[in-house]
C-alpha positions, 0 to 999 in steps of 0.5 A: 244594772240588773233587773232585781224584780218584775213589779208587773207586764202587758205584753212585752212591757213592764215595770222592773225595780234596777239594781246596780251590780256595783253600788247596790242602788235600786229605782223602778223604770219601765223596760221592754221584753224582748233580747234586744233589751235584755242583751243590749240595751240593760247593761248599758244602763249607767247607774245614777248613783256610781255612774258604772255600767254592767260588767263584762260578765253580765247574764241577762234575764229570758224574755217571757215569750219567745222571740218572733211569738206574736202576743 
């Protein structure tokens, strides 16, 4: 999965609309904008529909605010 579009942030939550790199599925969740969730937590998201998980090859998104930045 991929993040396909912010629909809004507080602070380092959000709500994000997923796209699967595979199927092309979409559906909206909340996630957390930090590296561990860009980097580790998003391309183990399976995808509902096709049940596949983000390539070897996935590049993840920058988080809005650098790490350690106190909000």
């Amino acid at each position: 999965m991929r993040i396909k579009e912010k629909l809004s942030q507080n602070r380092r939550d959000f709500r994000a609309i997923y796209e699967c790199e595979h199927c092309g599925h979409t559906y909206e969740s909340s996630g957390y904008d930090d590296y561990n969730f860009h980097n580790n937590v998003i391309p183990t998201f399976k995808c509902p529909e096709c049940s596949k998980t983000a390539d070897d090859d996935y590049k993840p998104m920058s988080t809005l605010y650098p790490e350690g930045y106190q909000i």
